[in-house]
N, C-alpha and C positions, 0 to 999 in steps of 0.2 A: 659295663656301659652298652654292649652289642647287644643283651639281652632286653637293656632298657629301652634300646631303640625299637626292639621289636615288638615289644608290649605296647611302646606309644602306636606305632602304626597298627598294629593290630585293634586299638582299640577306636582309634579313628574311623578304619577301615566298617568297623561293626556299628559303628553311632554314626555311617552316612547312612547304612540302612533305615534307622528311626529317623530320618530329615522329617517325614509328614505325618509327625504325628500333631504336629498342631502347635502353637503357640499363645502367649497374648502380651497383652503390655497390663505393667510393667513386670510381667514374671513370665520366662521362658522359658521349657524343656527341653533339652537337648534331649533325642531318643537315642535309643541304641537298641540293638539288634537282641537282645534277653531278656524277655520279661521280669528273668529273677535279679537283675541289677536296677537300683533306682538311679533316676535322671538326675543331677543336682538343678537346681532354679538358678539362671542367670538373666541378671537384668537387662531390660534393652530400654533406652531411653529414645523416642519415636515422637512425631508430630499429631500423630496418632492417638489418639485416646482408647480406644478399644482395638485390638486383633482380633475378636469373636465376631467381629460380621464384616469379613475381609470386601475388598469394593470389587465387587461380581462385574462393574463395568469396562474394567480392566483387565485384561487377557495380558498376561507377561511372558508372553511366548511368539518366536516369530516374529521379534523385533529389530530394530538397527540401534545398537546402545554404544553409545560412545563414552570411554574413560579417559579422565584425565587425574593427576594425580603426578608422585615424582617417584624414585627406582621400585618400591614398595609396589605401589599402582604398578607400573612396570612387569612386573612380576620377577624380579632382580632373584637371584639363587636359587631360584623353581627350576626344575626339570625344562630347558627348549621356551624357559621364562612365560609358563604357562601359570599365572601366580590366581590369587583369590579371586579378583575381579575376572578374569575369561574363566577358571572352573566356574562360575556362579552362574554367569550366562549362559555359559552351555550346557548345563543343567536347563535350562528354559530353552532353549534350541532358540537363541536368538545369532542375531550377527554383531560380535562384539568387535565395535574397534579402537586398539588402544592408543589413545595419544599422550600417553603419561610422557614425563621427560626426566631423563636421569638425573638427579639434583636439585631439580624446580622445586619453588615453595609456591605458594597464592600468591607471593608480591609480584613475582618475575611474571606470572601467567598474566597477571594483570596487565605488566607493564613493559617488558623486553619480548614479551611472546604475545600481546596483545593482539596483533595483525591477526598470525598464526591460530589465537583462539576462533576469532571469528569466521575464518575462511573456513576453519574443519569445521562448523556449525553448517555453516552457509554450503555448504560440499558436499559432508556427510549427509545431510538431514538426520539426523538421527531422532528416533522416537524418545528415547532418556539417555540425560547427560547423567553420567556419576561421578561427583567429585569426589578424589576419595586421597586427600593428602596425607603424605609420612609426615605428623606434623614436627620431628626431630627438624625437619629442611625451615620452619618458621624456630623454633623453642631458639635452639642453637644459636643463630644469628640474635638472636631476642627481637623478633619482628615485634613490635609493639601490636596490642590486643585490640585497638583501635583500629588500627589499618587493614589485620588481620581482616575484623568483620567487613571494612571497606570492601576490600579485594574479593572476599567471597561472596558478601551481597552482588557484588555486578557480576561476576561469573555467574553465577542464580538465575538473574535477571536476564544475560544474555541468553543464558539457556531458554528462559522463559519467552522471550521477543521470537526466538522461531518456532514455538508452541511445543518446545517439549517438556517431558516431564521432570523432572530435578531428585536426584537422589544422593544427599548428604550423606556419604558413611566415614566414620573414625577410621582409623588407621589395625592393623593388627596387631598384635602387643610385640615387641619387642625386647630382646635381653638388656638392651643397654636403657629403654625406656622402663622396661619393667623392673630394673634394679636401682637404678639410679636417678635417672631423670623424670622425677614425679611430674614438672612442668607441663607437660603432654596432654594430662589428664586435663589442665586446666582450659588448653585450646580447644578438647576435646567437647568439654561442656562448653564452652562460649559457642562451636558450632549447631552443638544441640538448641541454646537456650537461642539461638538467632533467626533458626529454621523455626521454632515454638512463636517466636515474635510475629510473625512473618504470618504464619497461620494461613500458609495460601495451600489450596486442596494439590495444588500440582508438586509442591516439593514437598519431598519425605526427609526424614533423617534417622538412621540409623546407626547407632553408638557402638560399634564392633568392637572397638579398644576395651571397653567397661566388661562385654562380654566373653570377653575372649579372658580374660584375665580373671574374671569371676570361675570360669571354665577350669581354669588350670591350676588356680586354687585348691576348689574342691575337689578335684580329682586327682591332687601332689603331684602331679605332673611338672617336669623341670626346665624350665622356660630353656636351658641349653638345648636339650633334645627336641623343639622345636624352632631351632633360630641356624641360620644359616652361617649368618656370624651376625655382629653384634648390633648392627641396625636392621637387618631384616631378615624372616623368616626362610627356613627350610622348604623343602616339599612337602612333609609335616605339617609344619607352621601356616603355610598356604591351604591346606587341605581344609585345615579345623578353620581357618580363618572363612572358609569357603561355604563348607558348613552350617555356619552361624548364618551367615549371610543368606544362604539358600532358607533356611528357614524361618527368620524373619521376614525375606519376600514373600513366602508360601501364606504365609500369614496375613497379608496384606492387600494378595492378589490373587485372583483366579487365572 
């Protein structure tokens, strides 16, 4: 098991080198550090119709990015809970701030923490908002799929009323989602196909969960050795989650 762990990090460590090597939708290469190892294709499902002529009018560096999100977003079981969302940013040398909350879903944000959303908008200013919900915190409860979209359209939109930019990302995979609880997948795509509806140039979305798990697939990799415990990821698990992320941004942004 100790050796297994060390191969995962090892091979993580060497496929952050490959982040820029490019990507597109719907098919993406994760790089790594060997020319003599092939990348496998994972999917990203995006608002976006092409990653081959990324929007050169946006600089994703040097910015004020605010997350929101619940322990996951957090960065819950990271090293000093430095999880996917801050590695990704500071990879861009921006100023990440996080306001995820431990246990929140999209109903609560909307509703018990509504005040709270607005004033960190209205405070922060931030250049992009990143929603990026554990959707376990909606599945669980059985948020219905209805209110779901409710609650994340107006989060969207407030983001959108102080002129920032909107970044829809899925969650990272999970042991307890990736063995058991298929559900996930399905909130998963309803955030995709809502952000597609919507077709407005300032929100993105990026289907991390889809990814991340196409990822570990094809590379047998064992969802334990990257999970912290059984709702959320490792230092590992955060790293690769990190990853992905960084190079679908690279892809989309100059």
């Amino acid at each position: 098991m100790r050796k297994l762990r060390q191969y995962v990090a090892s091979a993580l460590a060497l496929s952050l080198l490959g982040l820029m090597s490019g990507c597109g939708t719907p098919g993406n290469q994760v790089g790594t550090a060997d020319s003599n190892v092939s990348a496998p294709s994972v999917k990203v499902s995006s608002n976006k119709t092409s990653a081959s002529k990324p929007n050169s009018k946006v600089q994703l560096s040097h910015l004020t990015v605010m997350g929101i999100g619940g322990s996951i977003a957090l960065g819950d079981q990271a090293t000093n809970d430095n999880g996917y969302l801050q590695r990704t940013f500071a990879h861009f040398h921006d100023t990440y701030v996080n306001k995820a909350i431990y246990g929140a879903n999209s109903t609560q944000l909307a509703t018990m923490y509504k005040n709270d959303y607005t004033n960190w908008l209205s405070t922060v200013h931030p250049h992009v908002v990143v929603i990026s919900w554990g959707l376990l915190n909606d599945v669980l409860p059985n948020t219905p799929m209805s209110k779901f979209n409710e609650y994340l359209n107006q989060e969207i939109k407030d983001a959108l009323a102080i002129h920032a930019m909107v970044f829809v990302v899925t969650p990272p995979a999970t042991e307890f989602a990736y063995t058991y609880e298929k559900r996930e997948d399905m909130y998963a795509q309803d955030e995709m196909q809502l952000v597609r509806k919507m077709n407005n140039p300032n929100v993105y979305a990026f289907d991390l969960l889809s990814q991340m798990k196409s990822y570990i697939a094809s590379h047998n990799l064992k969802i334990a050795d990257l999970s912290g415990d059984a709702h959320h990821p490792n230092d590992q698990g955060h790293q690769l989650a990190a990853q992905i992320l960084i190079q679908d941004l690279s892809a989309h942004f100059r």
